[in-house]
N, C-alpha and C positions, 0 to 999 in steps of 0.2 A: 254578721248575725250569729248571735249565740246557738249551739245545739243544744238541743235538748235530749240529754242522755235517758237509757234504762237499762235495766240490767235483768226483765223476766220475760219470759213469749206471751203474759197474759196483760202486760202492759197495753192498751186501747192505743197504739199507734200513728192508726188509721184516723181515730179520732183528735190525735194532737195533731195533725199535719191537716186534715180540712181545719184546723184555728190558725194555719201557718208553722207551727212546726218544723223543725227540721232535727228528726229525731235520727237519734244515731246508739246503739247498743256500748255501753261501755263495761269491757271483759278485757282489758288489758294488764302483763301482772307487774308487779313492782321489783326493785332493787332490793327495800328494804320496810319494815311497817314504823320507821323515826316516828312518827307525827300520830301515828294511830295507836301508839301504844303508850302515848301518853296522854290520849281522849278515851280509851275504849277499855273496856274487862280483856286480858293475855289470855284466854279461853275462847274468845269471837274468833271465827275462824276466819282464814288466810284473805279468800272472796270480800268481807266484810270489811276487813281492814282497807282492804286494796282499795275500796270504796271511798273509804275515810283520808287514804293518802292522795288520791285523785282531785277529791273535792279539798283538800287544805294546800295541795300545791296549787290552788288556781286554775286549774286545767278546765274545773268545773265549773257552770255559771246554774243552770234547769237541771232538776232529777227529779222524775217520775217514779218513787219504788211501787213495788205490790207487798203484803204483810204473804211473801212467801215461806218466812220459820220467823224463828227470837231475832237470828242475828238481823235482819235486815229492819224488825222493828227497833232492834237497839241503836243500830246504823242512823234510823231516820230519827230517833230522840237526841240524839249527840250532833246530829248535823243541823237540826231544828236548833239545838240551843246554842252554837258555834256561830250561827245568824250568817256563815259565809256565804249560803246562795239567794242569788236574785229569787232563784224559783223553784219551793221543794213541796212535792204532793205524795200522802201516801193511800193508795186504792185500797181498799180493804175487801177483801174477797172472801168469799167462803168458802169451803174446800171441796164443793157438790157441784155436782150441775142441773140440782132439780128445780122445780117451779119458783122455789124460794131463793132461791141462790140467784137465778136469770132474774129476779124480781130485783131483789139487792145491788146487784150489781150492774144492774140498768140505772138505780138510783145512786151508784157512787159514780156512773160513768156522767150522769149529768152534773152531776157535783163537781168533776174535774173538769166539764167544761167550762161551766160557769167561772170556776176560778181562773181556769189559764186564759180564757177571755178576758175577763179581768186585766189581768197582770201584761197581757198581748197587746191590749187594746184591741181587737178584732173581735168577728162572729164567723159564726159555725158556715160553711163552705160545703153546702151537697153535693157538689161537683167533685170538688177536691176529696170528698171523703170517699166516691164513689173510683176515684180515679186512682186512690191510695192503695187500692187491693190488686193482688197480685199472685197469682198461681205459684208454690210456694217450688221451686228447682231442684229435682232429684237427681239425683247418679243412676242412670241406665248402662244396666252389665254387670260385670264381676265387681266388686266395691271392697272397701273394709270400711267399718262403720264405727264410728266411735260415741259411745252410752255411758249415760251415767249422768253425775251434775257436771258443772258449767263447767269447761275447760276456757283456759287464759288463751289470747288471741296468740301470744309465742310459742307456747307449749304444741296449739294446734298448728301451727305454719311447721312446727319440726315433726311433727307426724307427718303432714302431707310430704314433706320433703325426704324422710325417709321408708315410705310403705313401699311395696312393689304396685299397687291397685290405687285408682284413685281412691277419693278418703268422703266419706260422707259423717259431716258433724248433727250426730244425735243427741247431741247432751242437751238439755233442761229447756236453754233460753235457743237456742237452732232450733229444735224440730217442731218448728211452729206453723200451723195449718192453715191460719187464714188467710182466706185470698183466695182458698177453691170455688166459694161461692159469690156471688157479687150479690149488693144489698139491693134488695127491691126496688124497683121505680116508684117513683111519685110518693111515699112512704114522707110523713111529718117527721119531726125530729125525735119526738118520743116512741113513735114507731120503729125508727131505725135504732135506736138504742136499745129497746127490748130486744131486737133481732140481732143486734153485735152484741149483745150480753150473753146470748145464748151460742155466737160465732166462740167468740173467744174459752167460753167453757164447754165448747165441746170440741175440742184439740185432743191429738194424743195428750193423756195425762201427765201430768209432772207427780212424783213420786209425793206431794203432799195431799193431792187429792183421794179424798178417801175410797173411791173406786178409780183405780190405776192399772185393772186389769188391761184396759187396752193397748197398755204399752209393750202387750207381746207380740201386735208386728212390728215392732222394732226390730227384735231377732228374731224374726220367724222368715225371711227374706231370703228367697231361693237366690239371690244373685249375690248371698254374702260368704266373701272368701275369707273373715277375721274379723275381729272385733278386740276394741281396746276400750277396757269399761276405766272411767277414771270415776276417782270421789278427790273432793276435798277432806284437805285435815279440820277432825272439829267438827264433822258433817256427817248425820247419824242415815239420813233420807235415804240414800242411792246406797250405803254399804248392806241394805237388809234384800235389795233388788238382787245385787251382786251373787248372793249365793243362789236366788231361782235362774237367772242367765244362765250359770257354770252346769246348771242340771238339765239344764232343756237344749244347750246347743252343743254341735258336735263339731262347727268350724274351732281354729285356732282363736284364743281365748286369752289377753293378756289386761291382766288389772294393774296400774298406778294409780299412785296418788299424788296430787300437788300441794305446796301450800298458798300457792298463788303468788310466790316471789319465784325469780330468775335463779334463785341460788344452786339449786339442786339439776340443773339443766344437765350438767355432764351425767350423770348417773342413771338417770332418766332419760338419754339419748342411746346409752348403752341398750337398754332393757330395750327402748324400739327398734333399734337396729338389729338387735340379734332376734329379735320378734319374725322383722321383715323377714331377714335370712332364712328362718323357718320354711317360710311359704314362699319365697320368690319364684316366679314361675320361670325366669330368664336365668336362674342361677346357672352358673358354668357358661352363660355365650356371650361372653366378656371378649373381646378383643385376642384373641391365643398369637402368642409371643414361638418366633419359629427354637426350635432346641439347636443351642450351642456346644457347651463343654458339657453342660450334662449335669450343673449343680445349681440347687435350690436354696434358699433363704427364709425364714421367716424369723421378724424381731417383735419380740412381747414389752412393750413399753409398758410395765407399770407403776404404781408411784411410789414403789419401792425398791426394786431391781429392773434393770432391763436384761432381759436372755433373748440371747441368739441359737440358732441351729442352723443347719448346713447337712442339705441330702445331695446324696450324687440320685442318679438316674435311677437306680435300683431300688430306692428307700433307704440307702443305708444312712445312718445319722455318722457325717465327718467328724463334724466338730459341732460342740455345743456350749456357749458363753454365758457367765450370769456375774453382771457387774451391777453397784448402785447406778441406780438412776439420776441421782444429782441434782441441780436445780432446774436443767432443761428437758422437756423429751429429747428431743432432735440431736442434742448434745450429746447425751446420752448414749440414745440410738448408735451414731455415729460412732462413739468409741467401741463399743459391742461390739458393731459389724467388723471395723478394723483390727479389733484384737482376734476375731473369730476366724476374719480373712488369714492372719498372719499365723492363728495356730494350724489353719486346715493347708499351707503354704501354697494358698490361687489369692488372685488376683479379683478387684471389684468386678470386671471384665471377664472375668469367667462365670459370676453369676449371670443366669438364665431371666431367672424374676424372683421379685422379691415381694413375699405380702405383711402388712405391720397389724397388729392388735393391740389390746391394751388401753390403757387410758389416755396415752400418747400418741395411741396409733394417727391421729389425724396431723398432727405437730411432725412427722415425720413424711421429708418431700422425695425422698429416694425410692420408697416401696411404690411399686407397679398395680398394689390395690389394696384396701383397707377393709380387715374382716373383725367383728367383737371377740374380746376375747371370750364370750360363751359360746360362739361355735367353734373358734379354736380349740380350745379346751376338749368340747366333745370328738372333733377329728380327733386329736392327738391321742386322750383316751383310749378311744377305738383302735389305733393304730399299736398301743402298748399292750391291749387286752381285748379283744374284740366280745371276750364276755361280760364285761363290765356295761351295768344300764344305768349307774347313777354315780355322775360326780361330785365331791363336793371339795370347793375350791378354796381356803381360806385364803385372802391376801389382805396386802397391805392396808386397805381402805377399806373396802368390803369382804363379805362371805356369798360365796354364789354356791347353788345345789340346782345338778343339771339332770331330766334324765334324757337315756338314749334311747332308739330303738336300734334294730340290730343291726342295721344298717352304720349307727354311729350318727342317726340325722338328730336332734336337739326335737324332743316331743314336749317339754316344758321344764321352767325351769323358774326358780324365784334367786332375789336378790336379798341381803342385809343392806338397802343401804342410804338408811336414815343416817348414822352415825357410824362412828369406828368402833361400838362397839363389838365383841368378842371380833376384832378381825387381827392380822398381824399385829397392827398401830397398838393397839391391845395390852397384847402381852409385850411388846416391847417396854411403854411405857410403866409396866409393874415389872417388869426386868428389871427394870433401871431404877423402880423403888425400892427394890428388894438389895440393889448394888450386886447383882446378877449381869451375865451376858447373856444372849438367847440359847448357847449352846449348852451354857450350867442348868439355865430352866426346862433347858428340853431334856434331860432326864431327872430334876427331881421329880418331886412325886408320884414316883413311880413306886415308892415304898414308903408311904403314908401310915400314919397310927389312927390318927384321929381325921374323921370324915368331915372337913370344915368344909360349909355351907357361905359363899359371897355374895349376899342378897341384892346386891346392884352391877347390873352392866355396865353403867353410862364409868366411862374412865375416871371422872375427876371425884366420883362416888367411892367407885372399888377400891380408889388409890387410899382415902379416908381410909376406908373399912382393913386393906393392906397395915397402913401404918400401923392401927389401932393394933392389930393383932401383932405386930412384929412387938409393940410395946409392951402386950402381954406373953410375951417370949415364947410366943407357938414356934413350934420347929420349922424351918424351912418348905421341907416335907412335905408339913400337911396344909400350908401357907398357899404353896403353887397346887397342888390337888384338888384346893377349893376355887382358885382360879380355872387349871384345866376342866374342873366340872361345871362351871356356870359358862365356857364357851362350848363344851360339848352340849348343853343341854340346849343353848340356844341354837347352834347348829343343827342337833336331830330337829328340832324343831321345825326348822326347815327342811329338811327334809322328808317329813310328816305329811308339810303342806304340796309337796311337785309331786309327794305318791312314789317317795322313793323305793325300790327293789332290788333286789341281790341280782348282781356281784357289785361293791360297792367301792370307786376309786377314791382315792386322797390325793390331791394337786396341790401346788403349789408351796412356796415356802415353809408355812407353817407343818407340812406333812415330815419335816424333821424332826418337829418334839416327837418322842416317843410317850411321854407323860398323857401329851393330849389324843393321841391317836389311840393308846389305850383305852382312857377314860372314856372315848367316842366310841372307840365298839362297844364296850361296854354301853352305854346308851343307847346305839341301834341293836345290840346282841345279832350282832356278825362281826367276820373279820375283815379288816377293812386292806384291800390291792394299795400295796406302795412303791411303786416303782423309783428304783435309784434314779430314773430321768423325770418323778414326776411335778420338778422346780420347772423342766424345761415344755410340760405337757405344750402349753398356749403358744408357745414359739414354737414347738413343734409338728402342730395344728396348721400352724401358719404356714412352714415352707410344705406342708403336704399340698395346701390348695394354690400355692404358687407353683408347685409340678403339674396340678390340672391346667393351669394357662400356658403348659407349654404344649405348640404341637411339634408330636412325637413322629409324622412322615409326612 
C-alpha cells in the first residue's frame, strides 16, 4: 500500500487515516537537488527542493501539502503539472484561528475528504478517526530542545546522537498538539470537522500564523538545559523568531542552518559537538587511564596541516609537529605522531593517552578520545594566556571566533563555514594568483599606498577582481592589503556576532601573515596575543585534556 506523505503539523492526519491512510511525514534530506533544479526557480529553498527530488525519484506515490509560504505553493504547481503522483491535494489554510478560519477550514477539510475518498475508493471511518488521536510524547526532565523550521530526519538523528541530554524535536512539523483532546462521541461528520478544524488551529503556532505569540512555551520550559534553533536556507519565517529566543533565554543557545542536502554534515557536526561540550554534565568522567611515563599527546587533524604536541607531567610542551596533512587524516595523523615521537626521543609506549581534534579527529583510531577543535583551541589559549577571552582561529576551511570565560570553558562561539571564504584555502588560492608563496604574502601589505577595496569574498570572484587589478598594474602592496582587508573585515564581523572582548588571541596557521594580523587589529582597534606556538594552539588543547584522563594516584 502506498503512504501517504506530509510535510506540515496542520496536515488533517487523523482525517486521512479514518479513509484508510497510512500517513507518514516526509523530512528527509538529499545528496543533491539534480532533478529540482531543473523543475523549480534556484531561489526555493533547500526543504522545497527536497520535496521535488523525493516525488521525481519515485519514492513518492500521495502528498497532502498545506499552502504553508510561496515555496510549497510553488512545489505543489510544479508537481501538479509534472502529473507524477497518483495523489496530490493542497489545504488551503488561513493564517487565524478565528471564527472564520475554523469555518474555512472545516470546508477545505471536507473537500479533502471527498476527494481522497474518491481516489481510495473508501468512506470516512468514525472509529478509525477516533482511534487516530494520540497524546502527543514529551521529554520529562533536563532536555535540549531543538526550534525553529523543519529540521531533515539526518541532521536530527546527529543531534540526538551527539547532545549530552535527551533531545526534544520543536521544529514546525514536531511540535504538534493534537491528540490531547479526543473528538466528541456521537458527533455527525460535519460536526466533527468543525471541531478538528478548530483541533488543528489551535496548536502551538507555527511562525506563519499571524498570532504566534504562544510559541513562547517553547522556551520558556524550566527543564530546558540548551537549545539548537535551526532555519532553512531561503527561509525568512523562523530567522525573525530567532533574534526574540537569544533575548528571552538564558540556557545555552546555538543557531544552524541547513540547506536540506547531506553536503555540509561535517561542518555542522563540529558546531554540535563543540555545543555538546559546553554543557556536558559528565565531562571529565570518562574512563581515567592509570599514569605511566608521564607523557601526553594531542593530534589537531585539520585539512590543511596536521600538528602534534607532547606534554610531560608538568605541562611542559616536549615537542611539537606541524606537517601537511596530505590526502588521508589517519595517514597523516600517523606521520605527525611518528616524527613528534622521534624528535621528543620516547617511544609510542611511552605515551600515557592521546586525544585527536580537528576535522580528522574521527578518521583517526589511535587517540583514547575525540574532542572539537573549538574546545581545543579555547584549552590551549587559556593555557598560553589565561587573560585572553576571545579567540579567533583562521584555518584552512573555515574561520572560527571563540569566546572564553575565565576559567578557559568556550561561553559561545560562531563559525564561517558556508565556504572557504576569507579562510586559509583563501588566501592561498590568491597567493598563487599573485605567483606569490604564503610567506611573501604574509608581509606584503604591510606598507601599502593605495587603500584597494575587494568587493567579493567568494574565491573564484576575488581571483576575477585580483587579476583585473594585477592587469592594471596596482602594486603588489596595495593588491594583498585589499585582500588582508576584506578577510579582516569578515572576520571582526564575526567576532561582533560571539560578543567578542579584550584580550584577543590569534590561532592558527594564518596568525603568521603579519599583513593580516595588522589589518585585523586595526578593525577590532586592539592588539591582537600571538604566540610563537599559536599553529599548535588545537593540538595543544588536545594533549592538555588527555592529561585530565590520566589518573595521577
Amino acid at each position: 500500500m502506498n503512504k501517504t506523505y506530509y510535510v506540515c503539523k496542520y496536515t488533517p492526519i487523523e482525517l486521512l487515516t479514518a479513509l484508510g491512510a497510512q500517513c507518514e511525514n516526509l523530512n528527509g534530506m538529499q545528496e543533491g537537488f539534480d532533478r529540482a533544479d531543473q523543475m523549480a526557480h534556484s531561489n526555493i529553498c533547500g526543504f522545497g527542493k527536497s520535496l521535488l527530488e523525493a516525488v521525481m525519484s519515485g519514492q513518492v506515490h500521495e502528498l497532502v501539502l498545506v499552502n504553508c509560504c510561496d515555496t510549497i505553493r510553488s512545489v505543489y504547481d510544479v508537481l501538479e503539472e509534472s502529473g507524477k503522483l497518483d495523489f496530490l491535494y493542497m489545504v488551503d489554510m488561513l493564517h487565524s484561528g478565528g471564527e472564520c478560519s475554523r469555518q474555512r477550514t472545516a470546508a477545505q477539510l471536507k473537500g479533502l475528504a471527498k476527494a481522497y475518498a474518491a481516489y481510495k475508493g473508501t468512506t470516512f471511518d468514525a472509529g478509525a478517526f477516533r482511534a487516530a488521536f494520540h497524546a502527543p510524547e514529551k521529554a520529562h526532565g533536563a532536555h535540549i530542545s531543538v526550534l525553529g523550521a523543519r529540521m531533515g530526519k539526518e541532521l536530527f538523528d546527529m543531534v540526538q546522537n551527539a547532545m549530552p541530554y535527551p533531545v526534544e524535536n520543536e521544529t514546525c512539523v514536531h511540535n504538534r498538539s493534537v491528540g490531547e483532546v479526543l473528538p466528541p462521541e456521537d458527533a455527525d461528520f460535519d460536526a466533527l470537522m468543525e471541531w478538528y478544524a478548530a483541533e488543528l488551529l489551535g496548536q502551538v503556532p507555527c511562525m506563519r500564523m499571524m498570532d504566534n505569540t504562544g510559541r513562547k512555551r517553547l522556551f520558556n520550559d524550566p527543564d530546558l538545559k540548551g537549545i539548537i534553533y535551526h532555519t532553512v536556507k531561503f527561509c525568512d519565517f523562523y530567522s525573525f523568531e530567532y533574534a526574540q529566543v537569544k533575548q528571552s533565554v538564558a540556557v545555552p543557545l546555538l543557531k544552524i542552518e541547513s540547506d536540506y542536502t547531506l553536503q555540509s554534515s561535517g561542518q555542522l557536526l563540529t558546531r554540535l559537538e563543540a555545543f555538546a561540550e559546553s554543557m556536558d554534565p559528565n565531562q571529565g568522567e570518562e574512563k581515567e587511564i592509570k599514569m605511566g611515563k608521564g607523557y601526553f599527546a594531542g593530534i589537531d587533524s585539520g585539512s590543511t596541516s596536521t600538528d602534534v604536541v607532547i606534554l610531560d607531567k608538568d605541562k611542559q610542551m616536549v615537542t611539537g609537529v606541524i606537517l601537511p596533512t596530505g590526502a588521508g587524516a589517519a595517514v597523516g595523523a600517523e606521520r605527525a605522531l611518528e616524527q613528534a615521537l622521534e624528535q621528543a626521543g620516547l617511544q609510542r609506549g611511552d605515551i600515557d593517552a592521546i586525544v585527536t581534534t580537528g576535522y580528522g579527529r574521527t578518521a583517526i583510531q589511535d587517540g583514547d578520545k575525540s574532542i572539537t577543535e573549538i574546545t581545543c583551541h579555547a584549552r590551549g589559549a587559556h593555557y598560553l594566556d589565561p587573560s585572553v577571552r576571545t579567540v579567533i582561529d583562521i584555518g584552512g576551511q573555515d574561520s572560527k571566533v571563540i569566546r572564553l570565560d575565565e576559567n578557559g570553558a568556550v561561553e559561545n562561539f560562531v563559525m564561517n563555514d558556508k565556504c572557504a571564504a576569507g579562510t586559509g584555502r583563501f588566501l592561498e588560492m590568491m597567493a598563487r594568483t599573485m605567483e606569490m608563496n604564503l610567506d611573501e604574502m604574509s608581509k606584503a601589505g604591510l606598507h601599502y599606498k593605495e587603500d584597494i577595496t575587494i568587493s567579493s569574498m567568494c574565491t573564484v570572484f576575488a581571483e576575477s577582481e585580483v587579476v583585473s587589478l594585477i592587469a592594471q598594474n596596482k602594486p603588489t602592496d596595495d593588491i594583498v592589503h585589499g585582500l588582508n582587508k576584506a578577510v579582516a573585515s569578515k572576520t571582526a564581523a564575526l567576532a561582533k556576532r560571539v560578543g567578542g572582548a579584550e584580550r584577543y588571541m590569534m590561532t592558527g596557521g594564518v596568525s603568521k601573515n603579519q599583513g593580516l594580523v595588522k589589518t585585523l587589529e586595526e578593525k577590532l582597534g586592539t592588539t591582537l596575543v600571538v604566540s610563537d606556538k599559536a599553529q599548535l594552539c588545537g593540538a595543544l588543547g588536545a594533549a592538555l585534556f588527555a592529561m585530565d584522563m590520566v589518573k595521577t594516584h
